[in-house]
N, C-alpha and C positions, 0 to 999 in steps of 0.2 A: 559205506552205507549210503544209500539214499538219501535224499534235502529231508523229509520229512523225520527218521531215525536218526541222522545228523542234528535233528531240530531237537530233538528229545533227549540226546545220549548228555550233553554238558551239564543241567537240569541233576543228574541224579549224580553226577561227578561230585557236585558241587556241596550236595545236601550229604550225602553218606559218608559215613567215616571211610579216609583215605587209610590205608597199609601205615602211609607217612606218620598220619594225625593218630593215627592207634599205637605206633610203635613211642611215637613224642609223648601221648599221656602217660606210658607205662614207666618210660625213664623218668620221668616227672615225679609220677610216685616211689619210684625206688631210690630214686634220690631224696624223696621227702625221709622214707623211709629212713635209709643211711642215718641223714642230719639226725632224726631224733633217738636214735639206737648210738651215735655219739656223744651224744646229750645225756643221754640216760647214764651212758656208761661211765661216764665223765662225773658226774653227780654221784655215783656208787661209788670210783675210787676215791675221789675226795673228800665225799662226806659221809654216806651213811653205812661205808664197809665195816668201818671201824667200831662205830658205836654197835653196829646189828653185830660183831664176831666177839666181841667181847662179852655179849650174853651167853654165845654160845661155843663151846667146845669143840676147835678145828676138828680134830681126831674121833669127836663120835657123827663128824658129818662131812665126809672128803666129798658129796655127790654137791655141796652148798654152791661153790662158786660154776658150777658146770650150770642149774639149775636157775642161778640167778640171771643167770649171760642168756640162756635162754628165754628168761620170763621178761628181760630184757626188750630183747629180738619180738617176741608176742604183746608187749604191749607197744611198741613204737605200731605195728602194725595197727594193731585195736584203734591207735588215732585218725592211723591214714585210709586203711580201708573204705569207709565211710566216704570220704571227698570223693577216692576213684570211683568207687557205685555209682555218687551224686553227680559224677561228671558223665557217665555213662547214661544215666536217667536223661539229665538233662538234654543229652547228645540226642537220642531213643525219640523223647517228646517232640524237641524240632523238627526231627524228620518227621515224623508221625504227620506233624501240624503242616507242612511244607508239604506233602505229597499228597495232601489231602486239597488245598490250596490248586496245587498244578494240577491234580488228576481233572479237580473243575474247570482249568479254565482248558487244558488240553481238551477237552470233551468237550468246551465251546466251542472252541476252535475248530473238530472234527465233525461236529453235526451241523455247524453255519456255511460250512465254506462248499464252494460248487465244484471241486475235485472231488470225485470219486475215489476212495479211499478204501480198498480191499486187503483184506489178509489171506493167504492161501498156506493149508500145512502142505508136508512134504509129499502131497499125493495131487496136489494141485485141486485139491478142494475149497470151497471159500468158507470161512471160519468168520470172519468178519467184514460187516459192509456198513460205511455211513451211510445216511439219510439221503447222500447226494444219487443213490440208486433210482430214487425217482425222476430222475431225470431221464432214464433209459423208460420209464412207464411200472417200473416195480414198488412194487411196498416195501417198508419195510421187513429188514428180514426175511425176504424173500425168495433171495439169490441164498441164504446161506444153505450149503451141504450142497452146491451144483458145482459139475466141475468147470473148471475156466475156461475150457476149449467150448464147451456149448455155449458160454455166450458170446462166440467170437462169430464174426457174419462176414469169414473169408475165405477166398480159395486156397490159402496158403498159409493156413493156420496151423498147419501141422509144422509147418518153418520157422514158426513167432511164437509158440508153445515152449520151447526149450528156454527162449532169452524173457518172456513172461515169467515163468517159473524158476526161474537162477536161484543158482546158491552164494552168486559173488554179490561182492562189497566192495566199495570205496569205487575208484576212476574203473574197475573191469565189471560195474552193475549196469543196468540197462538202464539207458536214457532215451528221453524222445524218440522211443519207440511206434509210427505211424499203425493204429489197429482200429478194425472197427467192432465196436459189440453193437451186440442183438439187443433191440428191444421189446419187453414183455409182449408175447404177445395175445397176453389179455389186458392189454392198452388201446387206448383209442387212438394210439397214433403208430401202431403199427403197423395197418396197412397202409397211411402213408409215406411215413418213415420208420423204415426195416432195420435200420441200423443209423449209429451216430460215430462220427472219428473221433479218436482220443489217441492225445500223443503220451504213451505211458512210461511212466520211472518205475523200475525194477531191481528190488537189491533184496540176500539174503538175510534173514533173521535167526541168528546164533546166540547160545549161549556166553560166549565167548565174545571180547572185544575184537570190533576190525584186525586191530594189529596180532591179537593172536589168532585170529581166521585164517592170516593171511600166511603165519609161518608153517612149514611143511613141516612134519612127522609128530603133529601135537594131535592131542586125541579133541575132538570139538562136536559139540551137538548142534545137530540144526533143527530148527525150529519150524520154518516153511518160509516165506519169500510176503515182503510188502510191496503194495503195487499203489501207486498213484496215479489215475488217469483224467489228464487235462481234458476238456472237453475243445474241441479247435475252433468250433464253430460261438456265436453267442445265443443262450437259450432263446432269445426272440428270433432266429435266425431259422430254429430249427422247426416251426410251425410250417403247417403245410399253406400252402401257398393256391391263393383265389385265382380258380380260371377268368381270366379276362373274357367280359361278355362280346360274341361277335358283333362288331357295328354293321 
């Protein structure tokens, strides 16, 4: 995956219940379980078997000790059930609160920073674009539902259209990829400047983790492709430039 998807992916490792941390609470409870269905059962033979069968008549009730051992078994539960919920509640809220937390500042992150930040689905449509768009002379929201090859401003874009649009992950995703996109042009600086260079990162977006992207004959969704494009030049750089008056 890409520096940016690589940025994001540990983030939700961290906050959601792992396989690990789900399978850990469940023995936790079945062991609490256990403990107290020993306990219970423990207290019946030694104390209250005797005095509750002397009330009553083995022979007009053979279904007694089947029903106890169950009711047993149902109440050890009835105690422990509740903690598992309550730990499951609790687990639910922190993410809740934690994703809500990241989603803010990841979204600071995304509308401050002066990398160009696009999503494109599997048709190489743009789906999403930061603020950093304006930089090429667009509004927001602008670029979205255009496909990518039109804002490309090269002879050879039909060559940098495939490694743009990838489905790969990890070291076989596009790096520093040299492109130039088009700038609006219903911008004021498009008839000076027709185009800006951007060195772009390209990697695909799966349902699926990296590692299972990467293994053959597993069934995996793709989603469309994240691009990040550096700008090479510095925004003050890219102003058009005053004719020097003849002397």
């Amino acid at each position: 995956m890409c520096q940016f998807g690589t940025f994001l992916r540990p983030f939700h490792e961290r906050i959601l219940m792992s396989p690990e941390d789900f399978k850990k609470k469940l023995w936790n409870h079945f062991g609490a379980t256990l403990f107290l269905v020993l306990v219970l059962s423990l207290l019946w033979e030694f104390g209250l078997e005797g005095v509750i069968k002397s009330a009553i008549s083995p022979g007009e009730t053979p279904w007694f000790d089947t029903a106890v051992h169950i009711g047993i078994v149902l109440l050890a539960m009835i105690f422990t059930v509740p903690s598992l919920m309550g730990g499951f509640r609790e687990s639910g809220t922190k993410t809740i609160i934690e994703l809500g937390k990241t989603e803010r500042r990841y979204k600071s992150i995304v509308e401050s920073t002066n990398d160009l930040i696009f999503q494109l689905d599997n048709h190489g449509i743009v789906v999403f674009a930061n603020p950093a768009v304006r930089l090429l002379g667009y509004e927001d929201g602008e670029i979205i539902g255009e496909f990518v090859g039109d804002l490309l401003f090269m002879d050879n874009k039909d060559e940098m259209l495939p490694r743009i649009m990838t489905k790969r992950v990890g070291h076989r995703a596009t790096y520093h990829l040299p492109v130039q996109l088009r700038t609006s042009p219903n911008s004021v600086i498009s008839n000076d400047i027709p185009a800006i260079e951007f060195a772009v990162d390209a990697c695909g977006l799966w349902e699926e983790s990296d590692e299972l992207v990467q293994t053959r004959g597993v069934d995996k969704t793709f989603l469309g492709t994240l691009c990040i494009a550096r700008p090479v030049l510095k925004p003050e750089d890219l102003q058009p430039r005053k004719e020097t008056e003849a002397v």
